[in-house]
N, C-alpha and C positions, 0 to 999 in steps of 0.2 A: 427112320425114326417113327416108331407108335404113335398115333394119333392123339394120346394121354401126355405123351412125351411133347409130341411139338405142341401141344395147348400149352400145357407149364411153362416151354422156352418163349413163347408169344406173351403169355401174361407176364413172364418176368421182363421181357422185355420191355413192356409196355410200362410197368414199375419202374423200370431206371429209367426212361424218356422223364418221366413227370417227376422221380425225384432225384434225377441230375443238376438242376439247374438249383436247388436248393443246398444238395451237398456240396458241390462246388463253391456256391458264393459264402459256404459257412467257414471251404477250406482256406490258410493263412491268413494274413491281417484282416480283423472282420473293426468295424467303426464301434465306439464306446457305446456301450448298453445302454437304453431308455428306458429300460424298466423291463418288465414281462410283459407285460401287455402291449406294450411295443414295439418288441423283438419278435413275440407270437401272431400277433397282426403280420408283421413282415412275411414271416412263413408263409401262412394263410397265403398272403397274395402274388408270392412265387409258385406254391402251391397249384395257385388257383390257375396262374396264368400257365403254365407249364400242361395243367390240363386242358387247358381252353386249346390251343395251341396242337395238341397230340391229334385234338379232337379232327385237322384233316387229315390226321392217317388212316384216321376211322373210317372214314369214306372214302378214300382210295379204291378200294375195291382191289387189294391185293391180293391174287390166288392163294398165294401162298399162306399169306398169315390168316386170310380167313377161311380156311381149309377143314381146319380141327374142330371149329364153332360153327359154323352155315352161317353165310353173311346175315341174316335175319339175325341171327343173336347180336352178330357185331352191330348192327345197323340200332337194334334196342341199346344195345350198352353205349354207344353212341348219345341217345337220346337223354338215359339217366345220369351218365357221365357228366354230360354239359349241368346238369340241376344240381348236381355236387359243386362242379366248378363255379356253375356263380354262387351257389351258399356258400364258398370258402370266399373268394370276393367281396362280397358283398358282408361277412364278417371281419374282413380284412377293413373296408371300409367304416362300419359301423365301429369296431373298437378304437381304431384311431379319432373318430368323430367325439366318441366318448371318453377316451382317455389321453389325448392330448391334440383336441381341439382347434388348438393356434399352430397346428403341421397345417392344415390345409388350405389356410389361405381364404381368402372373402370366396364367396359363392360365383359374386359377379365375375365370366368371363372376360370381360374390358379390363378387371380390376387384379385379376390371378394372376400369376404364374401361367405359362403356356402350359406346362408340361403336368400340373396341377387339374388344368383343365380338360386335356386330354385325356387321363384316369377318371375322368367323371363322367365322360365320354364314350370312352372305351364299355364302363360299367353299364353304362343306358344302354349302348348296343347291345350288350350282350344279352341284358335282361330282354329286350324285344326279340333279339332270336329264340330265347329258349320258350317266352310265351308264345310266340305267334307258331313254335314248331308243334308245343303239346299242346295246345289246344285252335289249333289250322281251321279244322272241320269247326268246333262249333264258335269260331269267329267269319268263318264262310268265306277262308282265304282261297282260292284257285292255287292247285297245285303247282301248275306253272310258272305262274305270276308266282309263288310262294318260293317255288324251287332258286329263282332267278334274285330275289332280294333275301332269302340264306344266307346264299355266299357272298353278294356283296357287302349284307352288312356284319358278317361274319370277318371278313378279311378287313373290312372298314376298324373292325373293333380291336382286331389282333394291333396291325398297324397303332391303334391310338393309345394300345397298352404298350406296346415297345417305347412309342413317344415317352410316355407316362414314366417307366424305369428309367430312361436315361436320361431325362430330365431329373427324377428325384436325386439318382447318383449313391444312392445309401446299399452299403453291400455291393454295389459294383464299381466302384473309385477305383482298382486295379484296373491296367489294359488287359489281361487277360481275361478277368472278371467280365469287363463290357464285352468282348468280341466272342464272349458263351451264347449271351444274347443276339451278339449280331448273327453268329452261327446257326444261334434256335430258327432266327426270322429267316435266315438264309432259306434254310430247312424248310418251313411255310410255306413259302413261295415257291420252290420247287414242288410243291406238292402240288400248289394253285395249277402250275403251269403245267404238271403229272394230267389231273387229271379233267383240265379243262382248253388244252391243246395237244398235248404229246397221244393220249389215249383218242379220242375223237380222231384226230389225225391217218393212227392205223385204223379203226374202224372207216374211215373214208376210201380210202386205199384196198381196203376188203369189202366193197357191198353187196345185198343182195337184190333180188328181184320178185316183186310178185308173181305167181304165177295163177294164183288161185285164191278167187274169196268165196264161202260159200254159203251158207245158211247151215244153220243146226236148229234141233231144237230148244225153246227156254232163251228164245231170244239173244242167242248165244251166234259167233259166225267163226268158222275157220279158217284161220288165213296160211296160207303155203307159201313157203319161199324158197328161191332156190340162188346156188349160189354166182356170182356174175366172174367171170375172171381169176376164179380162186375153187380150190379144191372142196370149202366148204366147213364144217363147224363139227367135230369130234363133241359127244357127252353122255351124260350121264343119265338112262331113264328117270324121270323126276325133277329132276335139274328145271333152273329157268334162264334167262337171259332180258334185258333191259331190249327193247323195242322202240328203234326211232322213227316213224314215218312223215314223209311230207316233209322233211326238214331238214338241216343240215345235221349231222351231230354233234358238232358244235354249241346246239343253241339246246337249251334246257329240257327237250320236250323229248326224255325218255322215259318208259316205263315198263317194268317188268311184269312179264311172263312166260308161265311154265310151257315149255315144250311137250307138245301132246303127240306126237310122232315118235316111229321107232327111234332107240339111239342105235338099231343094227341098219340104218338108213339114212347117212347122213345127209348124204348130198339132196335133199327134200326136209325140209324142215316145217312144220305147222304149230299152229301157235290155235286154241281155241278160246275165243274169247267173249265174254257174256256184256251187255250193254248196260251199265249200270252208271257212269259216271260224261262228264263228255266228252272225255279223248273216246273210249269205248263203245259210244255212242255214232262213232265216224266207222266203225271197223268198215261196216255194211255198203261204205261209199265210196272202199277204195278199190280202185280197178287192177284189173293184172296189168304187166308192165311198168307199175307204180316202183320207187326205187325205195330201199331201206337198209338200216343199218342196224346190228347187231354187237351186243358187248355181253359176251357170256365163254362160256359157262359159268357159274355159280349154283349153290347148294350141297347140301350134303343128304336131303332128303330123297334117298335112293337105295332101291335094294342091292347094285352092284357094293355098298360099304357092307353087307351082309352075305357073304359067297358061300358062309356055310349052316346058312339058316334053312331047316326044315324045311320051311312055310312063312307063308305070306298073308296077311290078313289086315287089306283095306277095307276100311271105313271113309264115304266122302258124302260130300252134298255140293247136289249144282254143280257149278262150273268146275270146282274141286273136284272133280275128275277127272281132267285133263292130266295133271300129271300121272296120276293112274292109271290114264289110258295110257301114257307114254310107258310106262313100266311094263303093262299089260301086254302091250303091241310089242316091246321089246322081249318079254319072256315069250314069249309066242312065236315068233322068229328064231330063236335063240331053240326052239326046242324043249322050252323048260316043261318038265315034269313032277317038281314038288308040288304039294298040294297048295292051292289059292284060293282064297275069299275074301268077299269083294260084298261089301252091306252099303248102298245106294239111297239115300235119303233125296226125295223133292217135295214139294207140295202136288201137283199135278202129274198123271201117268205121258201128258202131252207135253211136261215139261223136260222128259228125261233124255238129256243128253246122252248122243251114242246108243243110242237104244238097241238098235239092229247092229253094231256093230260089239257089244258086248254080247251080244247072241251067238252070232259070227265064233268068238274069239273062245266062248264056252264049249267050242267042236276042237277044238286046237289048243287047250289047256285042260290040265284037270283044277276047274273051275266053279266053285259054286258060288253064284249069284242070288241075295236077297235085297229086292226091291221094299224102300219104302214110302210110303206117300202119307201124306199129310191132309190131302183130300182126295180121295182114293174115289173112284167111280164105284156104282153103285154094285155091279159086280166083278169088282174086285175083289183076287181072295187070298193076297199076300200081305202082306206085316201091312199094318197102318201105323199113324199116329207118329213119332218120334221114337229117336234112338237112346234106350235106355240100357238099364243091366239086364233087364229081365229078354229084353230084346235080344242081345249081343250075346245071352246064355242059351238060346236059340242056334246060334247060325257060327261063333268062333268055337274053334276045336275043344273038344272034351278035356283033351288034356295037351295044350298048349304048348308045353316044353318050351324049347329055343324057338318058338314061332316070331317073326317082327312084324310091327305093327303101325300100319302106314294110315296118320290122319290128315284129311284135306275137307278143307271146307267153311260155312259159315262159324265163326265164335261160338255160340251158342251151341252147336254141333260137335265141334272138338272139345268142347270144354266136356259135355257130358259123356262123350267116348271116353275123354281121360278117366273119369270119375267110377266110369261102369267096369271100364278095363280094371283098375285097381281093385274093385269091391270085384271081382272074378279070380285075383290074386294075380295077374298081370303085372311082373316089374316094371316100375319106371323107365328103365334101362331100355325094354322094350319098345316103349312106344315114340312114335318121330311125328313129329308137324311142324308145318314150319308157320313163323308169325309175322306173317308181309302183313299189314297195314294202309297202303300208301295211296295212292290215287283214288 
């Protein structure tokens, strides 16, 4: 199946998940109409719940269905997903408040209905996860601690809207009707149990080993791993992996990153990683012989999805070179002989990562490299300043053709490569970055 192919089979699937539970309860004897506004409200909050609900598929982390999209899309569509879901929610409540009032029963939980109360519930949680998810950073929630009350009160909220249906009973008074829902929760829970024991579990059973921490420059450190008991980890240059150390995998405290190491080299794996948060801020303390654990591959940001492109033409900053280097180091092993360029953005010529070893790598590829700095020493006499058009009409090929175009790096960085690439006449279609956000 074409990659266009299995996307449309993933999004329709994803379509019938969220609007099965609605067709369903519409099909055979459905209860006497209340109006519009009160059969639409119902909608609305099968609707709602039915997304909330998908919303652990999302996060599973299935190869397979996030294949087409690179989990970074899923992981975004994930996010805006949920703020649809509670607006369908939370309209689902509002019109009932407004158009027939005396459904919901006194406020006071002493004085309601249980199952009343649990849909009010249910609604509270949700709305705290979806603020506390999109705005994490500037409420100065700890990713860990953040990661860890997600899913509890994520799964707290599912549970108190399932209470909340079969308490109300309206549209699900058929036994078969109810046991759709018991099937949905069923469903949930096996996800819970996917991918916060089952998954962990084989990652336990596969660990690896450090063998190597090292310094780089920009305050950045490498760390190597190798594999303990097992053959070791197949992927893709570019590609990343979720990184546990110090801990069980079990417990909440993973994070992803790109693979900086050949993928013609598996059994050695390196991960380079820059100090900037405080997991990232430990890299530098962990010793060799230190144990960890791995949950990858993932991404689709690689030039192996591109086997009959010309050319290659990376754009990075900082640390976002690491998976570049992983491509780099991979065509280089590989023999590759299309042409490659490679435009290097830091503030400092002391902060550039791999410095000598993209030097290195320019004897063993047909390779052009353009360094740029932001504060450039005083005899320096390569690009300064920032990556613009007038920059990038400089240093990407005259005439581009099928070249692809690999961006990594700070926001500000990829945003203005997209912008330059296009005013150069650069398809869309061309350019790849991927949009992690997280820790």
């Amino acid at each position: 199946m074409s990659p266009l192919s299995s996307a449309v089979a993933w999004v329709l699937v994803y379509l019938l998940l969220v609007a099965a539970p609605l067709l369903v309860l519409l099909a055979g004897p459905v209860p006497p109409g209340a109006g519009f506004w009160w059969d639409f409200s119902m909608a609305l909050g099968f609707a709602g719940m039915a997304m909330m609900g998908v919303q652990f598929a999302l996060t599973a982390r299935f190869r397979r269905a996030s294949a087409p999209f690179g989990i970074d899309i899923i992981y975004y569509f994930h996010r805006y997903a949920a703020l649809v879901a509670l607006g369908l929610l939370l309209a689902h409540y509002l019109i009932v408040r407004v158009d027939t009032p005396q459904a919901l029963g006194p406020l006071n939980p002493l004085a309601a209905p249980a199952y009343m109360s649990a849909g009010r519930i249910a609604l509270a949680l949700f709305a705290i996860v979806v603020v506390t998810s999109l705005w994490r950073k500037p409420l100065r929630i700890d990713y860990e601690r953040w990661r860890v009350w997600h899913a509890l009160l994520a799964t707290a909220a599912v549970v108190a809207a399932v209470a909340h249906i079969e308490g109300v009973g309206y549209y699900t008074a058929a036994p078969w009707k109810r046991w759709l829902w018991v099937a949905y929760t069923f469903f949930w829970v096996l996800l819970v149990l996917y991918v916060r024991l089952a998954k962990p579990w084989g990652m336990r059973r596969r660990p690896w080993r450090v063998i190597e921490v090292r310094p780089e420059r920009g305050s950045a450190w490498t760390l190597a791993l190798a594999p303990e008991g097992h053959t070791g980890m197949r992927f893709a240059p570019g590609q990343f992996a979720w990184l546990t150390l110090r801990g069980s995998p079990f417990r909440f405290e993973e994070h992803p990153f790109s693979f900086a190491s050949s993928a013609a080299q598996g059994g050695r794996l390196e991960f380079t990683i820059k100090a900037l948060g405080d997991f990232t801020r430990t890299i530098g303390t962990v010793q060799p012989g230190e144990r960890a654990y791995l949950d990858g591959p993932y991404g689709v940001f690689s030039i192996d999805r591109y086997p009959r492109a010309p050319g290659f033409v990376f754009v990075a900053g900082g640390v976002g070179i690491a998976p570049v280097m992983s491509m780099l180091r991979t065509a280089a092993d590989r023999g590759e002989r299309r042409p490659l360029t490679l435009v290097y953005a830091n503030d400092r010529w002391e902060d550039v990562i791999f410095r000598e070893d993209i030097e290195r790598l320019r004897g063993r590829l047909d390779l052009r490299v353009a360094h740029v700095l932001a504060a450039p020493p005083p005899d320096w006499t390569g690009e300064r300043g920032y990556v613009d058009e007038a920059l990038l009409a400089r240093h990407v090929p005259a005439a581009p053709g099928g070249f692809e175009y690999f961006l990594c790096g700070p926001r500000p960085l990829t945003d203005a490569a997209q912008r330059a690439l296009r005013a150069l006449g650069v398809p869309l279609a061309r350019v790849h970055f991927e949009l992690f956000d997280m820790a």
